[in-house]
PALUMFI-174571 format. One line per 5 residues: number of its first residue (from 1); their letters; for each residue x, y, z of C-alpha. Coordinates in steps of 0.05 Angstrom, whole numbers, plus 5000, padded with zeros to 4 digits. Example, Ala and Ser with C-alpha at 12.3 -4.5 7.8 and 13.67 -1.06 7.14 Angstrom:
<recs>
1 = as = 5246,4910,5156; 5273,4979,5143
</recs>
This chain:
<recs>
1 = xxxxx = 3137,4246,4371; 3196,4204,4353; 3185,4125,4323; 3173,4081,4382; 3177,4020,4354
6 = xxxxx = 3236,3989,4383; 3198,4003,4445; 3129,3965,4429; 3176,3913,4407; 3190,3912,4477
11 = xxxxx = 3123,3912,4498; 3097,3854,4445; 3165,3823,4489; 3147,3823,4546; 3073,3801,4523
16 = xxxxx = 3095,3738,4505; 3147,3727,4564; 3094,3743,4615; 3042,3695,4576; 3103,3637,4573
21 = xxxxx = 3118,3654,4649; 3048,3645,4674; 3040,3582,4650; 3099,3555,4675; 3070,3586,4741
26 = xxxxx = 3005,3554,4736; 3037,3492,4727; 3074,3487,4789; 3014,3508,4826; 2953,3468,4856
31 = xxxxx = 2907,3511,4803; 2878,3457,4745; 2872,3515,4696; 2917,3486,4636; 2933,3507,4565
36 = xxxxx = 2923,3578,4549; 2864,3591,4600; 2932,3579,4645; 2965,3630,4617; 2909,3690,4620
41 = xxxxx = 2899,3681,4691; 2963,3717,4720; 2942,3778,4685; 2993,3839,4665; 3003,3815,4597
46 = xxxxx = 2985,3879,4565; 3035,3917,4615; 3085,3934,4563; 3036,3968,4527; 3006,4004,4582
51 = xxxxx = 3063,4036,4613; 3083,4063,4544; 3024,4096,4543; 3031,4126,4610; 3106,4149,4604
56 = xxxxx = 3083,4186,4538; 3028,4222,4573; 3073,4237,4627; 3118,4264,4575; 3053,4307,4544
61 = xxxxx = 3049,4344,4612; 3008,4295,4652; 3017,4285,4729; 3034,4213,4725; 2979,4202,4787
66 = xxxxx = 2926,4221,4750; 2933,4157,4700; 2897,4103,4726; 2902,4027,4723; 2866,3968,4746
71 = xxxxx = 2817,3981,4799; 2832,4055,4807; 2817,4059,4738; 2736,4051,4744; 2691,4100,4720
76 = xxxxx = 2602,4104,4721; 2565,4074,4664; 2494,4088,4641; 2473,4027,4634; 2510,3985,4686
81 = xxxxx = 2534,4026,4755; 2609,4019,4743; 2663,3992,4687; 2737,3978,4701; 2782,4004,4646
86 = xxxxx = 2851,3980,4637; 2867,4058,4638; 2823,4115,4653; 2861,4188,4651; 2825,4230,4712
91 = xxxxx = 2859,4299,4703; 2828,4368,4740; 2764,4323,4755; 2747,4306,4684; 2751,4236,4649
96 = xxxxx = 2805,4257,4596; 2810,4189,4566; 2788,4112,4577; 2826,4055,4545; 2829,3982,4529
101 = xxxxx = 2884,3934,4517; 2863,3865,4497; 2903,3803,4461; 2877,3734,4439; 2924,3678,4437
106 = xxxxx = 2889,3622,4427; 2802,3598,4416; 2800,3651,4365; 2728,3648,4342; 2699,3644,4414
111 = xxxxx = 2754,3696,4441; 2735,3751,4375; 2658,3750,4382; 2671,3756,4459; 2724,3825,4447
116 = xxxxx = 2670,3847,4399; 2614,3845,4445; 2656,3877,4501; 2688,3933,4458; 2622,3957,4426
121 = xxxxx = 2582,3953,4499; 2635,3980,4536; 2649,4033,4496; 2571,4061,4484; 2565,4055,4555
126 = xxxxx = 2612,4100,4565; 2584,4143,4502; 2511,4139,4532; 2542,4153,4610; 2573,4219,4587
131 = xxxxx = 2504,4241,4537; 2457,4228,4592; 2502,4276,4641; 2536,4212,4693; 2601,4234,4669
136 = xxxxx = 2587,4316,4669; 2639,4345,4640; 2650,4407,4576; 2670,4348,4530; 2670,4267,4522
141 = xxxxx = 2726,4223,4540; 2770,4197,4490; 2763,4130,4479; 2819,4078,4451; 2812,4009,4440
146 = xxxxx = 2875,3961,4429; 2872,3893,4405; 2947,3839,4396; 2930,3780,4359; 2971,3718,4359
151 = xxxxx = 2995,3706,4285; 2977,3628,4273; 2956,3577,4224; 2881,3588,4261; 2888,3660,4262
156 = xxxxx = 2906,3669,4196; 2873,3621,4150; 2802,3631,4119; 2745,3626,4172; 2683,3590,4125
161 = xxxxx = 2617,3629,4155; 2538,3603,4167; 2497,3638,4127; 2430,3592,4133; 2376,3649,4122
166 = xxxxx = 2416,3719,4102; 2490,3735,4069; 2539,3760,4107; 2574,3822,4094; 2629,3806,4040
171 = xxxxx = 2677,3830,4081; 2680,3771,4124; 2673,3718,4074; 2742,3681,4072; 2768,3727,4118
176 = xxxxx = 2818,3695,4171; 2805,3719,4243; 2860,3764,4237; 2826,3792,4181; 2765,3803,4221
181 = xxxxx = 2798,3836,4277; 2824,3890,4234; 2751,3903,4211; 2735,3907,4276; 2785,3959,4294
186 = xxxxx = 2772,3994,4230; 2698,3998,4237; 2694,4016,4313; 2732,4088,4292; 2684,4094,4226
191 = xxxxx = 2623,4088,4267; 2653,4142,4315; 2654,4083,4377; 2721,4095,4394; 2768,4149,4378
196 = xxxxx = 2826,4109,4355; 2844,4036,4356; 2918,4001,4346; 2914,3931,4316; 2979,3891,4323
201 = xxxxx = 2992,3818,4305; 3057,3769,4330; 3074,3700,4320; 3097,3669,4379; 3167,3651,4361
206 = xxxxx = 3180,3716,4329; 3143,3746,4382; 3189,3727,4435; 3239,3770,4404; 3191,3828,4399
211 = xxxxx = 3174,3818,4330; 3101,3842,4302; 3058,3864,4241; 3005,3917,4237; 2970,3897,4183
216 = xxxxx = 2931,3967,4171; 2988,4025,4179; 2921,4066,4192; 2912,4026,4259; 2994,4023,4280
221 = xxxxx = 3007,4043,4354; 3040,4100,4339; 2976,4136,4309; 2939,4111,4369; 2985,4145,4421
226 = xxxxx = 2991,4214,4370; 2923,4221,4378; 2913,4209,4457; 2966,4250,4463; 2946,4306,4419
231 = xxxxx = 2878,4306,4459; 2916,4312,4519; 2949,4365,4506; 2899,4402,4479; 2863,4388,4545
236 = xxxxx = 2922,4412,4590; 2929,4473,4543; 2852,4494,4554; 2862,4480,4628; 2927,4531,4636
241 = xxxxx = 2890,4583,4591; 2834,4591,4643; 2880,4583,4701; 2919,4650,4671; 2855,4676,4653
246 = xx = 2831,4670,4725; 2899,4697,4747
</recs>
């Protein structure tokens, strides 16, 4: 696959336009949300990112209908009846792939224990929904997980932790929150909870002219989408082989 980076520049873009343009929004409105809790509500943030991932699957072979978003994009749990996904891939009946695209811009503490709670449930869920036969299908979903972090003073300083009865992993000790997010990433693919993650970072002002970092080139977007779209593939492949078989 050729380098794609000039196009998440355009997505990290269009993240921070959409985040500047929303609160501008907010503002004029009768809504008393202010500050950054202004900007999340308008949603779409994440769009850039999303429709680069659907254009490539397209591109793989995929019917473009059978990528969903939002609230077409819900699938069963195990241990809660239904989850949305930001995308779900729904291709010959089978749950190809389930993804999710999350930022933090701003509480960072509060905001990273929150995207680590959600990214380990959601994920087993889906894990435990496909093991125990509610998603009944030859083999699992993929699963991605992507996380942009706003590159500030907060983010990127030292966090000091509690440790008032047992140490913490060493890992986190002086780690920034930017730091910690990468561990996250890193550890949700070692511990075989997702099958890829992308971690990208972006200041604001360098932001708004698509500028970013990936801080681990193990986690860059490009790996992420090489291996969705490898399992794709592989998946379309299999499916054509038993349709000629058939034949």
């Amino acid at each position: 696959m050729v380098d794609i980076r000039n196009e998440v520049s355009d997505a990290v873009e269009w993240y921070w336009e959409t985040l500047s343009d929303q609160e501008d929004d907010q503002k004029d409105s009768e809504n008393t949300a202010r500050g950054r809790r202004a900007q999340v509500l308008g949603g779409a943030q994440m769009d850039g990112f999303a429709g680069l991932i659907e254009d490539a699957l397209v591109e793989a072979g995929l019917p473009r209908e059978d990528i969903c978003h939002d609230h077409d994009a819900t699938l069963p749990g195990y241990f809660r009846a239904t989850k949305r996904w930001d995308i779900a891939v729904v291709y010959d009946g089978k749950v190809l792939a389930a993804i999710e695209l999350k930022s933090i811009a701003s509480s960072f503490g509060n905001n990273l224990n929150n995207r680590v709670e959600e990214a380990i449930g959601n994920n087993i869920d889906v894990h435990m929904a496909y093991e125990n036969g509610v998603i009944e299908q030859p083999k699992p979903p993929w699963i991605g997980y992507l996380i942009l972090m706003a590159d500030t003073e907060d983010s990127s300083s030292s966090v000091r932790v509690h440790e008032p009865n047992i140490n913490v992993d060493d890992d986190y000790r002086d780690a920034s929150y930017i730091d910690r997010a990468r561990l996250l990433c890193e550890r949700l693919v070692r511990q075989d909870v997702v099958n890829a993650t992308a971690f990208l970072t972006s200041g604001e002002d360098e932001g708004i002219d698509g500028g970013f970092e990936e801080p681990n080139p193990d986690l860059s977007f490009q790996q992420f989408l090489d291996d969705l779209v490898a399992h794709v593939e592989m998946q379309i492949d299999n499916r054509q082989t038993k349709l000629n078989v058939n034949d």
